[in-house]
N, C-alpha and C positions, 0 to 999 in steps of 0.2 A: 513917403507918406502912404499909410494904407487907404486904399480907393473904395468906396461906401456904392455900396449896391443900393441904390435911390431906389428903383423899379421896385425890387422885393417891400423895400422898407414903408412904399406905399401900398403895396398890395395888403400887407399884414393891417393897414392903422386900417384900410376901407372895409376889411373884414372883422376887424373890433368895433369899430365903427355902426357897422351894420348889425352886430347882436347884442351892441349898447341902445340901441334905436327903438330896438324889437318890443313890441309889448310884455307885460308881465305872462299873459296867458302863453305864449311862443316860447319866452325863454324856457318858461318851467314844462312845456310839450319836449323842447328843445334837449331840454338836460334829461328828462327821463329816455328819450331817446337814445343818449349818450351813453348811459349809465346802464341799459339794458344791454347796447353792445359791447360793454366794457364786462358785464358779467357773462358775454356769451364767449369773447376771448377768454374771460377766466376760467370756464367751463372746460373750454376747449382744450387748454393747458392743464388743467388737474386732470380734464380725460385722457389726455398723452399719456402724463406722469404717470398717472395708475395704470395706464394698460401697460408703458413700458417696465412700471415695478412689476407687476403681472407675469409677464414675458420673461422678465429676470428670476422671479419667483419659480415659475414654471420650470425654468432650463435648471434652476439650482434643483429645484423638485426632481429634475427627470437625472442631473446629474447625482444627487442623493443615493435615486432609487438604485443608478446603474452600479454607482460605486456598495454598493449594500447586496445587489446580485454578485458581483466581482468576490467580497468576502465570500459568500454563502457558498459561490462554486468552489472555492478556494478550500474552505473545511471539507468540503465532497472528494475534492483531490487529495489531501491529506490523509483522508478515510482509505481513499483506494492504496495510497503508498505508505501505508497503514505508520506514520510519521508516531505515534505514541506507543508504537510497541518498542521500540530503540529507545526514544527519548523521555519515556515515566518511569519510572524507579519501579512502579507497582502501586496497587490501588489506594495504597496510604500515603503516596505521594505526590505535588502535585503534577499536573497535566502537562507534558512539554518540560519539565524543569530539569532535567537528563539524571544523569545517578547510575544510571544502569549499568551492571557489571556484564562485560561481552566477553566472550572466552573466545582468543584464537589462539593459533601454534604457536605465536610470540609473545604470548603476554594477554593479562587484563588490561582491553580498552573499557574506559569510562563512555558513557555517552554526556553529550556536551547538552547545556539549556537554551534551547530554542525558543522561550518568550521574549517579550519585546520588552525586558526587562534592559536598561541600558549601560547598568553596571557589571550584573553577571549572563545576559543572556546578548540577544542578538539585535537589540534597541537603536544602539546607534549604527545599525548595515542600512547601507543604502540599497536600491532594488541593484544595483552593478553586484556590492560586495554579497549580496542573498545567494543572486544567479552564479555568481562565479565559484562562491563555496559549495552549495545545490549541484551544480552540473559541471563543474570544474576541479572541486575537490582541493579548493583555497581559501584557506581563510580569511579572514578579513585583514591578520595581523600579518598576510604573505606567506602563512606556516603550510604546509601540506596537510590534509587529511588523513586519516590511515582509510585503507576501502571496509575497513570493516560497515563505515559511510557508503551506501550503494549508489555514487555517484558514477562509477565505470555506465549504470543502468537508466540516471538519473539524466544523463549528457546528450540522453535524445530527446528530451524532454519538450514541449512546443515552447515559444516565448511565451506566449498568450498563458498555457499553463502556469508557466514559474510567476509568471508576472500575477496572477489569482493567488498561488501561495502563497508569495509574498503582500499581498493585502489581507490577508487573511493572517499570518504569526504576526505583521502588524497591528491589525487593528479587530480583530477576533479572536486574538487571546489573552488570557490574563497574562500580565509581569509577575512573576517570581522572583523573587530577591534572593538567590541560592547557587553557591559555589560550588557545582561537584568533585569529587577525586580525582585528582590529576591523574593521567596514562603515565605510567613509568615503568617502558620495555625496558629489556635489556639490552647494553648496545652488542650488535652497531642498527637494533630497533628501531632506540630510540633516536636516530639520527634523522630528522624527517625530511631532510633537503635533500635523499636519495629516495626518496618516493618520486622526484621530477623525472628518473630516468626509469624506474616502474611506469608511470604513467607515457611517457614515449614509448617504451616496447609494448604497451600491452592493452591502453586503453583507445578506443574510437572516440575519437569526436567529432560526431557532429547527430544530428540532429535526425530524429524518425522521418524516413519518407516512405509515403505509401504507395503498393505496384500499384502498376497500373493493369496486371493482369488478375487482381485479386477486385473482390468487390469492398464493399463500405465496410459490411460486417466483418469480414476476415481483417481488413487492416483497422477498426477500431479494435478489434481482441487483439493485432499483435503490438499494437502500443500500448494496450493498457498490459501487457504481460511483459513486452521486453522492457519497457521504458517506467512509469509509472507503477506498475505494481511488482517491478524487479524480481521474477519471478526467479530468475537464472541464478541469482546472489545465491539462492540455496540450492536448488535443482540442477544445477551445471556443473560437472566436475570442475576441480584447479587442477594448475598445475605445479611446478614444484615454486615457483613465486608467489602461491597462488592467488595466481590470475585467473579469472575465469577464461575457460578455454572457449567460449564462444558467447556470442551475442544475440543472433538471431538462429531462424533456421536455417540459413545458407551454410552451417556447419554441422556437421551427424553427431558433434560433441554435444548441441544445444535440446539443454531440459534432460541428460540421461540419469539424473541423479546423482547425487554427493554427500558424500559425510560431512555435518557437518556438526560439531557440541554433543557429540558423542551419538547423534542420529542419523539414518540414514535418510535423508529425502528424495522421495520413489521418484523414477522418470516419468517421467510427459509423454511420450514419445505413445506413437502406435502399435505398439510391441504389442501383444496378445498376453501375454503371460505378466509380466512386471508390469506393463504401461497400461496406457486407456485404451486398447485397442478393443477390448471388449465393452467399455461405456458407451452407451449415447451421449449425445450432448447434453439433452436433461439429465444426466445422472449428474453429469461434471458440474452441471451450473447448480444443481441442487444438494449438491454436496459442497459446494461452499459458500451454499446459504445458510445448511442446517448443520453442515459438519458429518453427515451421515451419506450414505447411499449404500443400493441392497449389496457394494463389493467389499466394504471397508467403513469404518469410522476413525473421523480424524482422532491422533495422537502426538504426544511429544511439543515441539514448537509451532505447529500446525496450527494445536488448540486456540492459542495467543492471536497467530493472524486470523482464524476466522472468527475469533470473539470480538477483537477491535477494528477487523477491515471488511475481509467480502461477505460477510451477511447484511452489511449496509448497502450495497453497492445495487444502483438498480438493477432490475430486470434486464433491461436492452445491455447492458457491462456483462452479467454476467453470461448471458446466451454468446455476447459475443467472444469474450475469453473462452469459451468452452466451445465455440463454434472454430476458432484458432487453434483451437489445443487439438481439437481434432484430426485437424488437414496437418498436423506433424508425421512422418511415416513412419516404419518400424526400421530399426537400427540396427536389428541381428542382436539375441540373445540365450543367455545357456541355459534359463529355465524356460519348461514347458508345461502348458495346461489343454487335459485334454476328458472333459467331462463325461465322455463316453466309458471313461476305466470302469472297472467294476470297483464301488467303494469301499474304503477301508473300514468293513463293520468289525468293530473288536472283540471278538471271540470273547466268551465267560470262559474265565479260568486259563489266558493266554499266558505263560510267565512270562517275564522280562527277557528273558535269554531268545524267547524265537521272536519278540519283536520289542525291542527295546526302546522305552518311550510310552508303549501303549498303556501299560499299567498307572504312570502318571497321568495320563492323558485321561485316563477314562475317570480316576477321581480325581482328578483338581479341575478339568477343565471342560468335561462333557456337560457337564449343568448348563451353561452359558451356549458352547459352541457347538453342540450336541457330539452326538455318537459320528452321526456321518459326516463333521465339519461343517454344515448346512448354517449353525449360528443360531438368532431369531432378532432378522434385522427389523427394524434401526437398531435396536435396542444394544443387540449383541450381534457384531458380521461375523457374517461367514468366515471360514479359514481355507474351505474349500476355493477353489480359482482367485486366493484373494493377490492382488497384487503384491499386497506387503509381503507377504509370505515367500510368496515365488520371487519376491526380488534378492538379485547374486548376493546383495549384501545384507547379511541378514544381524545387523548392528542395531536397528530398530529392535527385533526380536527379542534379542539378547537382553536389550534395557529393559523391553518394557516386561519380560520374566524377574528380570530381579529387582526392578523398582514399583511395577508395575502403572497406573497411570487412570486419567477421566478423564472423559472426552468434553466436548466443548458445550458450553449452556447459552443458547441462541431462542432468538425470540420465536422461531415457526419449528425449532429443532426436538427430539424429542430431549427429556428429563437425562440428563449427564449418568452416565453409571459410570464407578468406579471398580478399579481390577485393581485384587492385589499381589503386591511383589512378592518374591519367592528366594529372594536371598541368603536371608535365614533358617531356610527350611533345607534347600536342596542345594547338591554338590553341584561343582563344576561340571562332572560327568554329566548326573541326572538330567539338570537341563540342558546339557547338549543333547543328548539324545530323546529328550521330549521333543526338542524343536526340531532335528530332524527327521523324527515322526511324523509331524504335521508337514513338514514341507514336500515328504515323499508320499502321501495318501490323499485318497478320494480325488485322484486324478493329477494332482501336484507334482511338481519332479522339477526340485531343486536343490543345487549343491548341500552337502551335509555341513553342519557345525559339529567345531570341533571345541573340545574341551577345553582347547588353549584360547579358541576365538571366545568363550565366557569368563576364563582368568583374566587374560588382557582387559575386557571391562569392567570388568571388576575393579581392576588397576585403575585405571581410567577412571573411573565413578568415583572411588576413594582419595585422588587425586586433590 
């Protein structure tokens, strides 16, 4: 039998008891008492609730804002690793949706669609399959990449960057609904499960770290040049896998220049003659903001990267790439510049036989580049001390005589002018010996081109 608590059961009747008794004026004192504290609890509960909605409001606020800077960095890194000059077909196509035809030794690779498109682009990667394709050079389906993808450059990449990209091709670009053209080397190319033993002989992984005997600035330029804005893809010779022969500066291969799509891309290096040994750093950083500086204006594939990447890039990026490019030394080279010569004024009425070249030179090219190579920069550079000129490989030269070419159209740059090709006009001979006209005058002194080094491009270009 359950046992009855008596004691309580009379304390409760003597307390009903008591405010049954009460007069009328009491009770109703009594209840608005009650009723005031019962709305001050309520009070006090809706003030919680809404502060802690508040609070929750807040964090999703500040969590919003943070993931919406995450994107924003994210399209900035994109910019610097200039991600749409690979993966846009070209300006009538869209952004990211790949299409693009690559020329290498083995064949047309396609570039693939990087929108977050989930049937033909890269929608259903998780940030693991993003980073491992990015800086690993695997795709999602386990396949290999070919490096024509500059992942070997990509693999130093910070986590914190990849992990921006990839909020960003997620959720900062449009989806494309677009299947580009399948890669179809020839074998044994197209074999890509032996890219795993390329990628053991030839690639580093792991990850940028910075000396410690360098400052801030020199190791943000050499990240943003070996890693992110993969500078070396083009600038670094291969070798006959080609692989690139070097990474960083710790190799005398690194930035000396390479062929590559039928151009040559000048080295980096300290050199005087070919390289930047003769720029400042404001030249370098101002020259791939506007595509100009008083030594050269950009040409060829060049054009591309400073039109979609480093005329975006800020200030403090670009000082500091060119503050890194700098402190590269000189590498030992076979042309020399030395402005002290007496220049090559071209005699009225010189023939072709005592200086071969100069009669082209003086009508097709003096207008622009003058008499004494001097140019009229930005507009038109010099030829005199110009890098491109003096550099060994003179493959740039060649093309841009017989294709000719326009430099790049940048917001602070000046107006593009166009040069044109000369294919049609002159022989093999002729422009070889216009060009090395130019590369032996007004202080210049670089190997000669040869008749057969203009036939071979020719070949090449018709290709």
């Amino acid at each position: 039998m359950q046992r009855l608590d008596l004691k309580h059961m009379k304390s409760r009747r003597t307390v009903s008891d008591w405010i049954i008794r009460m007069g009328k004026e009491t009770r109703i004192l009594l209840s608005a008492v009650l009723l005031a504290m019962g709305a001050i609890v309520t009070d006090t509960q809706v003030s919680i609730a809404t502060a802690a909605a508040g609070h929750a409001a807040e964090a999703a606020g500040k969590d919003e804002s943070a993931f919406d800077a995450l994107v924003t960095r994210g399209a900035y890194l994109a910019t610097i690793a200039d991600c749409t000059g690979c993966h846009t077909a070209g300006a009538a196509h869209p952004a990211f949706g790949g299409g693009l035809a690559i020329n290498s030794p083995f064949g047309t690779i396609y570039s693939t669609n990087i929108t977050p498109d989930p049937e033909t682009g890269i929608g259903r990667y998780s940030y693991e399959d993003f980073s491992r394709a990015v800086r690993g050079g695997i795709r999602k389906d386990g396949k290999w990449l070919y490096p024509a993808m500059p992942y070997p450059s990509f693999t130093a990449m910070s986590d914190e960057d990849a992990r921006a990209l990839y909020a960003y091709f997620m959720h900062g670009v449009k989806p494309v609904r677009h299947t580009p053209s399948q890669t179809r080397l020839p074998f044994p190319f197209n074999q890509r499960w032996t890219l795993k033993f390329w990628d053991l002989a030839f690639v580093e992984h792991k990850r940028f770290e910075p000396r410690a005997d360098r400052g801030e600035k020199w190791n943000r330029g050499a990240y943003l040049v070996q890693a992110l804005g993969h500078c070396g893809a083009c600038h670094t010779p291969r070798g006959l896998a080609y692989q690139e022969k070097a990474y960083s500066e710790t190799s005398s291969d690194y930035l000396t220049g390479a062929l590559i799509d039928n151009w040559f891309a000048p080295e980096l290096t300290g050199n005087t003659a070919a390289g930047l040994g003769r720029w400042t750093e404001e030249e370098i950083a101002a020259f791939l903001k506007t595509g100009h500086s008083g030594h050269t204006a950009a040409f060829g594939s060049m054009v591309a990267v400073i039109e979609n990447s480093t005329q975006y890039l800020r200030q403090e990026d670009l000082d500091a790439v060119a503050h890194y490019l700098k402190s590269l030394p000189a590498t030992g080279e076979k042309s020399s510049y030395n402005p002290r010569r007496t220049p090559a004024v071209i005699p009225a009425g010189m023939s072709r036989s005592e200086k071969p070249g100069a009669g082209i030179y003086s009508g097709f090219c003096a207008k622009c580049h003058r008499n004494e190579g001097s140019g009229k920069p930005p507009k038109f550079p010099p030829l005199s001390g110009s890098s491109i000129v003096l550099s060994e490989n003179a493959s740039s030269l060649i093309r841009l005589m017989l294709e000719g070419g326009k430099g790049p159209r940048t917001k602070t740059g000046p107006k593009p002018e166009k040069m044109p090709g000369y294919a049609e006009r002159f022989t093999d001979r002729e422009i070889a010996e216009v060009l090395t006209f130019i590369r032996n005058s007004w202080g210049n002194k670089a190997p000669p081109v040869t008749t057969r080094d203009v036939y071979l491009m020719r070949e090449a270009l018709n290709e």
